[in-house]
Each structure stands twice: as structure tokens, then as C-alpha cells.
C-alpha positions as CSV (number, residue, x, y, z in Angstrom):
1,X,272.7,61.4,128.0
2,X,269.9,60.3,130.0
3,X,269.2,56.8,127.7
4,X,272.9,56.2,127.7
5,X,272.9,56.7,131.5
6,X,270.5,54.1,131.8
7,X,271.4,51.6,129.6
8,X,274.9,51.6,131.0
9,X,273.0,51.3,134.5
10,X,271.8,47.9,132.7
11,X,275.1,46.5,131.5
12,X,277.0,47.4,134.9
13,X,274.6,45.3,136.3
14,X,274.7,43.0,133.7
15,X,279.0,43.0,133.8
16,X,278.6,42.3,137.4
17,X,276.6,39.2,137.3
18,X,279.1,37.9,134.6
19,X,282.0,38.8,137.6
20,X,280.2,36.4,139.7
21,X,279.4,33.9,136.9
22,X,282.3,33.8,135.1
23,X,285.9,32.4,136.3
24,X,287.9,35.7,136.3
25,X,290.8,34.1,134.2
26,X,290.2,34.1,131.1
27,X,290.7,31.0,129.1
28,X,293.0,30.8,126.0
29,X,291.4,31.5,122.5
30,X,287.5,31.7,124.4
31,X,285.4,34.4,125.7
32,X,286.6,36.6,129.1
33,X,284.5,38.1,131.4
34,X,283.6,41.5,130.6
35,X,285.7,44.1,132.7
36,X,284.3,47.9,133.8
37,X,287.3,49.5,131.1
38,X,285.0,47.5,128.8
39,X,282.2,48.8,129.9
40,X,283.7,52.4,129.3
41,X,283.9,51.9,125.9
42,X,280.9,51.0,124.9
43,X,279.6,53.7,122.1
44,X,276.1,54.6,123.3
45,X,273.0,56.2,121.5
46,X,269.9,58.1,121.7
47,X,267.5,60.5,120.9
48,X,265.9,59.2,117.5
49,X,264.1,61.4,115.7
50,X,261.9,59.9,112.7
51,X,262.2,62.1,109.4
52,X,259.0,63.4,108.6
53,X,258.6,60.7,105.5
54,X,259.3,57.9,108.1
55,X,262.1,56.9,105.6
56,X,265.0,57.6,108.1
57,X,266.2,58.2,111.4
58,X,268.2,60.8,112.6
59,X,270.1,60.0,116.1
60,X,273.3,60.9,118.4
61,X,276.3,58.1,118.8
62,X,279.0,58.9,121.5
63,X,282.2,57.1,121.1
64,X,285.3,57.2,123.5
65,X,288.7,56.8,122.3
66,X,289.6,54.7,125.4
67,X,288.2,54.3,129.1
68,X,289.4,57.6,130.1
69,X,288.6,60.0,127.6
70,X,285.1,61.3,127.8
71,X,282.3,60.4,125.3
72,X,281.7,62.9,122.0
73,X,277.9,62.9,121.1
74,X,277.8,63.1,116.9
75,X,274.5,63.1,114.6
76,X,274.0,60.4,112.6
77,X,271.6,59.2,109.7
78,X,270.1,56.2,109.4
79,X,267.6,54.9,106.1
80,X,265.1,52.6,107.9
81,X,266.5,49.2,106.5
82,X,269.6,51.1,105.3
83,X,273.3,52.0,106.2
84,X,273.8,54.4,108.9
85,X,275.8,58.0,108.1
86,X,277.8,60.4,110.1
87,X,276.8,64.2,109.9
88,X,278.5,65.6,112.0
89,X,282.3,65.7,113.5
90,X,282.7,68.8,115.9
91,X,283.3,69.1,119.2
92,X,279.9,67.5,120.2
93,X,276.4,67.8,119.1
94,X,273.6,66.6,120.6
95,X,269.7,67.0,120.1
96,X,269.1,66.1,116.1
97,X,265.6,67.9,115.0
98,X,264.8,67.6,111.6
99,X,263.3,70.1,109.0
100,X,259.6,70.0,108.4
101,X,260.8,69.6,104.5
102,X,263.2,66.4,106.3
103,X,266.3,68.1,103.9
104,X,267.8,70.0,106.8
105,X,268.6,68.1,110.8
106,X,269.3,71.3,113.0
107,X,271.2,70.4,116.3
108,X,272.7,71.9,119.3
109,X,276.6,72.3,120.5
110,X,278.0,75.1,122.2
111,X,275.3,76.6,123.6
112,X,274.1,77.4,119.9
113,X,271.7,76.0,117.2
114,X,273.2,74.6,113.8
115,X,271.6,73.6,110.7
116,X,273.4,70.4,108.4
117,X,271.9,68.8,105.4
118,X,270.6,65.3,105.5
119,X,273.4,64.2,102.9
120,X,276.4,65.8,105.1
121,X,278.6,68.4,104.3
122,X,280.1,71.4,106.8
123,X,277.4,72.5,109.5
124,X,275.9,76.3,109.8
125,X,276.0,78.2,113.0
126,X,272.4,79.5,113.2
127,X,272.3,81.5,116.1
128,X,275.0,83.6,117.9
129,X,272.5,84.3,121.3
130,X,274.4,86.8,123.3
131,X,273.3,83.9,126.7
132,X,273.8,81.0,126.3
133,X,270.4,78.6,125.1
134,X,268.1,77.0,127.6
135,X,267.1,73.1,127.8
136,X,263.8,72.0,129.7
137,X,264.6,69.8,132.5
138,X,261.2,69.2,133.5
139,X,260.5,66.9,130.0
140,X,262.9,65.0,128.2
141,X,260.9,64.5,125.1
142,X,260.9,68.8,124.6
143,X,264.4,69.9,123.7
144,X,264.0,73.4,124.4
145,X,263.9,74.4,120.6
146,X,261.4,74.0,117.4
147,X,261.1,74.0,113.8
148,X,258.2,76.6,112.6
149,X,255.4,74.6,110.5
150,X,257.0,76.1,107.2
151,X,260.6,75.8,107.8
152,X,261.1,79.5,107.7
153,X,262.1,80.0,111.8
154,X,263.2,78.4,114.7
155,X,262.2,79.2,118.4
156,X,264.1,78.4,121.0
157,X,264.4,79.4,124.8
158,X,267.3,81.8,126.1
159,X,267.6,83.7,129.3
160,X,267.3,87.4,128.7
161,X,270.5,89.4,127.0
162,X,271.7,90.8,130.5
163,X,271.6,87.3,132.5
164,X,274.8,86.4,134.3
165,X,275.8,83.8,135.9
166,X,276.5,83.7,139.2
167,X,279.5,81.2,140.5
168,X,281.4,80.6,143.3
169,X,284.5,78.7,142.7
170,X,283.5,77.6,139.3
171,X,280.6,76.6,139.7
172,X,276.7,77.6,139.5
173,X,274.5,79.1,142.1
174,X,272.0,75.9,141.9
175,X,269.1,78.5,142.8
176,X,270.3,82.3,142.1
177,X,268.7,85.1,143.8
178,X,269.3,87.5,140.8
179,X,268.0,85.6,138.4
180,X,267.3,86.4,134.8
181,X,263.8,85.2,133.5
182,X,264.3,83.2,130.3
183,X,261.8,83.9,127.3
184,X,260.6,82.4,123.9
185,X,262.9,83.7,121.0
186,X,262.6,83.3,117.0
187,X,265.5,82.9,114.3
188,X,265.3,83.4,111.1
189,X,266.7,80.3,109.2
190,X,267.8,82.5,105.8
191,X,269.1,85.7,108.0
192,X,270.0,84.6,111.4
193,X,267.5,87.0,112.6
194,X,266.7,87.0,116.0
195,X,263.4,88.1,118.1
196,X,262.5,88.3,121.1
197,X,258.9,86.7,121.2
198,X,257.4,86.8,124.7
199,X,258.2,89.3,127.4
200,X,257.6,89.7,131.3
201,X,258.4,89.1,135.0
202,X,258.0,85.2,134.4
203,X,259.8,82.4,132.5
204,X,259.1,80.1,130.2
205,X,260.1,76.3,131.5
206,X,258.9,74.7,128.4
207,X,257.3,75.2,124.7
208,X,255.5,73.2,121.9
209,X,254.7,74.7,118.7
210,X,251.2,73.5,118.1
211,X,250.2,71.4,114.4
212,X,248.3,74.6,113.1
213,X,251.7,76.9,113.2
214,X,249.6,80.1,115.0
215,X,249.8,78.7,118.5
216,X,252.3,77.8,121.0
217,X,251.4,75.9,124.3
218,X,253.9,77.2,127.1
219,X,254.8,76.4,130.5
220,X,255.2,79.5,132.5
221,X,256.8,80.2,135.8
222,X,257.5,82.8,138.2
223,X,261.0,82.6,138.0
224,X,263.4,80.3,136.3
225,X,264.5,78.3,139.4
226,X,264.0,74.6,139.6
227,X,261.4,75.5,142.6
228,X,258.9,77.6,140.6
229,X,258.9,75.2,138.0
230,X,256.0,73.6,140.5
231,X,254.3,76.4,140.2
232,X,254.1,76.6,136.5
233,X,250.5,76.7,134.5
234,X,249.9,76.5,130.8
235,X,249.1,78.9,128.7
236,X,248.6,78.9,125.1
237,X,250.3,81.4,123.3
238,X,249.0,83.1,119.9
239,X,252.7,83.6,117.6
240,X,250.8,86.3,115.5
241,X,249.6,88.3,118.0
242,X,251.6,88.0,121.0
243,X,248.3,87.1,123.0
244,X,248.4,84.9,125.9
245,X,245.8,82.4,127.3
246,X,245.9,80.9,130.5
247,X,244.7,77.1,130.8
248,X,245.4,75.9,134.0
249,X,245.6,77.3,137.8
250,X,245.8,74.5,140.2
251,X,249.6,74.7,141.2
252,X,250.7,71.5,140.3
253,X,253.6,70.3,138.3
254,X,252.5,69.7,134.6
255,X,255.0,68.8,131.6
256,X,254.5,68.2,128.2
257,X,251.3,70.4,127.5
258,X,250.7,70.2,124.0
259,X,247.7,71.8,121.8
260,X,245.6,69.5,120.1
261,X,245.0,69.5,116.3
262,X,241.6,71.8,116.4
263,X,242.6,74.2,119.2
264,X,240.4,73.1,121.4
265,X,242.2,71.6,124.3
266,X,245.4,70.7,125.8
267,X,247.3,67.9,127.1
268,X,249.7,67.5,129.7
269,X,251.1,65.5,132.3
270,X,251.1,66.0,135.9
271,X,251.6,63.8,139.3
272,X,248.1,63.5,140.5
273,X,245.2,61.9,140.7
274,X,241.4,62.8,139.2
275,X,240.8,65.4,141.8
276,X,244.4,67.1,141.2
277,X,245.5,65.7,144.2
278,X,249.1,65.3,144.4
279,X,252.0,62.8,145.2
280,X,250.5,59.9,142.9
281,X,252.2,59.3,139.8
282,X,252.0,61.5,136.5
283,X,248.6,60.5,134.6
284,X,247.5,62.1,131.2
285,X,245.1,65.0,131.3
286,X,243.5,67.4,128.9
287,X,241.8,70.8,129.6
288,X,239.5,73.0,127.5
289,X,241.3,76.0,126.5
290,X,238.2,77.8,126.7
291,X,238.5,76.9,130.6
292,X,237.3,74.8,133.0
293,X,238.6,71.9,135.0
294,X,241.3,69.7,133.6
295,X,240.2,65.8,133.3
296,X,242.0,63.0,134.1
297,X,241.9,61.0,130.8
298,X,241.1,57.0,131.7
299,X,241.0,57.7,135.5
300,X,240.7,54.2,136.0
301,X,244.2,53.3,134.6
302,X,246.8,51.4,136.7
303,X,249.9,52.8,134.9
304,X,251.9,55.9,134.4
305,X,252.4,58.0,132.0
306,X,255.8,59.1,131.1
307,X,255.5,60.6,127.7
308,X,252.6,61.5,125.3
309,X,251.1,63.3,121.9
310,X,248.2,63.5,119.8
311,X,247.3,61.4,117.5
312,X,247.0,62.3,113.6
313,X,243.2,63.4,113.8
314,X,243.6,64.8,117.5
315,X,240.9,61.8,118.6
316,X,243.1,60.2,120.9
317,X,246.1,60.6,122.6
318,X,249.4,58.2,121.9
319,X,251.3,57.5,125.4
320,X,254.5,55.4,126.7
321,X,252.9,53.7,129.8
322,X,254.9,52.4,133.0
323,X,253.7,48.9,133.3
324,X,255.9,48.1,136.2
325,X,258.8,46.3,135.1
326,X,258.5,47.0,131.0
327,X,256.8,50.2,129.4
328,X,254.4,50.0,126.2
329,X,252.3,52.3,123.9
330,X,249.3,52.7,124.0
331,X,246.5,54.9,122.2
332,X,243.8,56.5,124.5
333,X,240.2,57.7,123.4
334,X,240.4,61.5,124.4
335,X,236.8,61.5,125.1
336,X,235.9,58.7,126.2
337,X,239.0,57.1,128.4
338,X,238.9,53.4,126.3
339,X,242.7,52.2,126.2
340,X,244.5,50.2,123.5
341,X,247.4,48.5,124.1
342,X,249.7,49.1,121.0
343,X,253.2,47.2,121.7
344,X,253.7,43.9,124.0
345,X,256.6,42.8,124.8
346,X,259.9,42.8,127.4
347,X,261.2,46.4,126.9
348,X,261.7,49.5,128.3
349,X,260.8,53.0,126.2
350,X,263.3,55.7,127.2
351,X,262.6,59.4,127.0
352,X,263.2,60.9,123.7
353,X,260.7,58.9,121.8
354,X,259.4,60.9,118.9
355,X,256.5,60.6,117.0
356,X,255.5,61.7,112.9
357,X,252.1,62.0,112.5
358,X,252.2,63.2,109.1
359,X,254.5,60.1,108.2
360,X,251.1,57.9,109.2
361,X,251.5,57.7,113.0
362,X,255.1,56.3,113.2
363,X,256.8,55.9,116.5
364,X,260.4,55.3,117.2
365,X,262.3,54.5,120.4
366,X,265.6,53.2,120.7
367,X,265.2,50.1,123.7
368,X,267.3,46.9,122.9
369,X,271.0,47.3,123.1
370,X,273.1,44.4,120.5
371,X,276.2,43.1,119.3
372,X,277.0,44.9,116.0
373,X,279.1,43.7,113.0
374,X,282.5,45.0,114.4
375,X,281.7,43.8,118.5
376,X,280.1,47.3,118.9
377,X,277.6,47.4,121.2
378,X,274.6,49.9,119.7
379,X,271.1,50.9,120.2
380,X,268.4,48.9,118.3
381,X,266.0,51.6,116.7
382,X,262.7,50.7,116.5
383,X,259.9,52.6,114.2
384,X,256.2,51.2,114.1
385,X,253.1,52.1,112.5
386,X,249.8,52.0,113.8
């Protein structure tokens, strides 16, 4: 996982030092140095999701039996203040989303969706997709699948029934010239149902169900190859209809494009400046859905932006900024550009933060790795209210 990754990036560097430091024979009865088979088998976490009451967290673990087995991702359940609880035991599961009702965590393994109850008990398979399920790359906060606003469906990206891969020697064309475009689809939680929900000669990269339930914001592209994805635009998408609306046309990379609570304009991210300029670093923007130029929200900001959403009453935008050498939140006035610094301190916010608005503007990111109980090294999940 990509906050595992990093965090062992941290504590290689970390063991390293203590290589130097550190005599390398240990002394009898005291402390040793701490060796890279150690480093191994460190359990790792990631991707916290806040419930939507704020009362728990859901999250992935990955344990290895020893320093050469490989690491099985499991959910787990954690009551802010409370004990934490395994869900899950398969093969690996990964990608924890809970149920707008917060009695239901759906999850991904195998290619396929799966449904568990907060209290435990033997997962569901939800979907049986003839191709196998699609994750965005170009945003780690969007896993590629969402709950409907009442519970009743799930969407989810897949490429298109007759895709096949193409391989040579076992392994994946990296970009294919018979491609398959990949599409928006919709399950039925009680029947297993599945639609197809947009259609054409383009792709879908990306997807957001909007707070109203009626609209989806997409990022579409030519083709699904890593290529195209810089030149995908966003378009919102009406769920009822089927009718498309295109927001943007300036052929630059955007992620994260997300409706805001009245419908009336998008935000996304995108490596440019105020004049859509490119090769600076990803800023905030928002665009009239109406149409019209996208603006650069707080144009005079020194930072990036690495991850976003709106806030409760769609006033302001909520961001994780790169400050250089530690990342904060921070709430922006969508109109008027005026920043607030939210969170100060020596950290660093991953990707997979998640954010409740209904649960009174919680956030949650998992950023301080410590000594548990049992000498297990685990994530520190924070959650704060603004």
C-alpha cells in the first residue's frame, strides 16, 4: 500500500541511522540495533475511513508471518477511544468503505466487491463482474467504487464484458493497442444486480458520487491508457437520466473533481498555475458547471495541494497542503481565496484521508507510526473536528 510504502521508506531510513549509531553487537539483557528482517515484519496500516457517526474507524492492517512471506491486508474496526476488531480473514482485502447507514463496511479482494457487517461475521460476495474491477491510479483518495446516497447500490468501474488482457510472458501490455474502454457500472446491494451505466468510445478514469445522490462528477478519457488519462475533462454526469455535461476543456491533468453541495460547481485538482499553465504543482480549482473558465482558488498560495473536499455547507473547500517538509489541513473560502490553517504540527498526511461531513466535519488520517502494547509497531489514527 502506498502509506505502508512510505512509512517503511521512513523506518529503513530510520534502521539505518541506528546501523551507524548503534554498536552492532548487541549487549546482553539491553536493546539491539534494529536489523532489515525486523523491518519486514513490521505490520503496517492504512486507509482509514471515519464511520459516518464519527464513532469508529474502519482501516486495513497487513501482517507477515515472518520476513519472507508476503503481507495480507485485513479490515479492521476501531471505536474512537475503543478496542480495535478484525472483520475480515480471507485471502486479502483492501479498500474498507462504509455504508451510508455505517452498519455495513464493503471492501475489495479478488478483483470483486464484498459487503461485511460492522460487528463481523462471514463476508458476502457482491459482485461476480465478468472483468475484473478497475482502481483509479490518478487519485489515491477515490477507490474506484461508491456507496449510493441511500445504501440501495454501488457503482463501481469495470472495463467492458469483452476486454482481454493482453500478455506476453505473463505479464501486461503496460499500454495495449486493443484496448477495452472501462465504464461506470451499478450493483444492486439486495440482488446482485448489475448495470451498465455509462456507454461510448471513451473511459472513465475516475468517479465521485456527488452529496445530492442525482449526480456523478467523472473524469473521462479517450482511451483507458495511462497516456490519455492527460487528456481527461470533467463532466458531470446526471444518474437518472443518463445525461452528460462537460465542465472542462483545457487538456490538462485534473483528479479529484468533485460536485459541490448545490450543483453549482466543481472542484478538482490539476498541475498548473492561474492561467492553466502547466508543469507547476497541483493547486485547487473550481469551475462553474454552467461553463466558463476554471479559477484557481487562493492563487496566491505557496503550497500544494494533494487532496481535497467540500466542506459541510459547500462554502469552502477542506485540503491537505504540502508545506515542504510537513503537510497540514487547511479550510479555503471558495469565493473568496482566504486560507485557514486547521492542524500545526511535525507530520506528514498520507493519501487516503477521508472526510464525514455529516459526522460534523471530521477528518481522519493515519501519520505517526508507535510502539504498541505487544512491541508492534502500528499506525496512530487521528480524527479531528473543526
Amino acid at each position: 500500500m502506498r502509506t505502508g510504502f512510505r512509512a517503511g521508506l521512513r523506518l529503513a531510513a530510520a534502521a539505518a541511522a541506528l546501523g551507524v549509531l548503534v554498536p552492532a553487537a548487541p549487549r546482553a539483557q539491553g536493546p539491539r540495533p534494529m536489523t532489515l528482517r525486523d523491518l519486514a515484519a513490521i505490520p503496517r496500516t492504512g486507509y482509514p475511513q471515519l464511520s459516518p457517526d464519527g464513532r469508529s474507524v474502519a482501516f486495513i492492517l497487513q501482517r507477515a508471518s515472518d520476513w519472507t512471506t508476503p503481507y495480507v491486508p485485513h479490515i479492521w474496526v476501531q471505536p474512537i477511544g475503543g478496542k480495535p476488531v478484525q472483520l475480515t480473514q480471507g485471502k486479502g482485502e483492501l479498500f474498507p468503505l462504509w455504508s451510508p447507514s455505517g452498519e455495513t463496511v464493503l471492501f475489495t479482494s479478488g478483483q470483486q466487491l464484498f459487503l461485511v457487517s460492522r460487528t463481523g461475521g462471514l463476508p458476502t460476495q457482491l459482485t461476480k463482474h465478468a472483468t475484473t474491477l478497475v482502481f483509479p491510479i490518478a487519485s489515491p483518495n477515490d477507490h474506484g467504487f461508491a456507496w449510493s446516497s441511500d445504501g440501495q447500490s454501488v457503482y463501481f468501474i469495470a472495463r467492458n464484458p469483452a476486454a482481454a488482457e493482453t500478455t506476453r510472458s505473463g505479464l501486461t501490455v503496460f499500454e495495449q493497442t486493443d484496448f477495452v474502454q472501462q465504464h461506470l457500472w451499478k450493483v444492486d446491494v439486495a440482488t446482485g444486480r448489475e448495470t451498465q451505466v455509462t456507454h461510448g468510445d471513451w473511459s472513465v478514469i475516475s468517479f465521485r458520487i456527488a452529496r445530492d445522490g442525482r449526480h456523478a462528477t467523472l473524469l473521462r478519457a479517450p482511451t483507458p491508457n495511462v497516456i490519455d488519462h492527460y487528456s481527461s475533462e470533467v463532466w458531470v454526469l446526471d444518474l437518472s437520466s443518463g445525461d452528460l455535461r462537460q465542465v472542462t476543456k483545457n487538456n490538462n491533468y485534473e483528479t479529484e473533481a468533485d460536485l459541490s453541495p448545490d450543483g453549482s460547481q466543481v472542484y478538482f485538482l490539476t498541475d498548473a498555475n492561474e492561467n492553466l499553465e502547466d508543469y507547476y504543482g497541483p493547486s485547487l480549482f473550481v469551475a462553474p458547471v454552467s461553463g466558463g473558465k476554471p479559477r484557481r482558488v487562493s492563487p496566491s498560495a505557496s503550497y500544494t495541494v494533494e487532496a481535497a473536499g467540500w466542506s459541510l455547507d459547500g462554502r469552502s473547500l477542506l485540503a491537505v497542503a504540502n508545506m515542504g517538509v510537513h503537510s497540514e489541513l487547511i479550510q479555503v473560502d471558495a469565493a473568496s481565496g482566504g486560507t485557514r490553517q486547521l492542524t500545526e504540527g511535525s507530520h506528514y498526511i498520507p493519501p487516503g484521508w477521508a472526510m464525514v461531513p455529516r459526522a460534523g466535519a471530521h477528518r481522519v488520517m493515519d501519520e505517526l507510526w508507535t510502539i504498541g502494547a505487544r512491541g508492534i509497531l502500528v499506525t496512530d489514527i487521528h480524527a479531528c473536528r473543526l
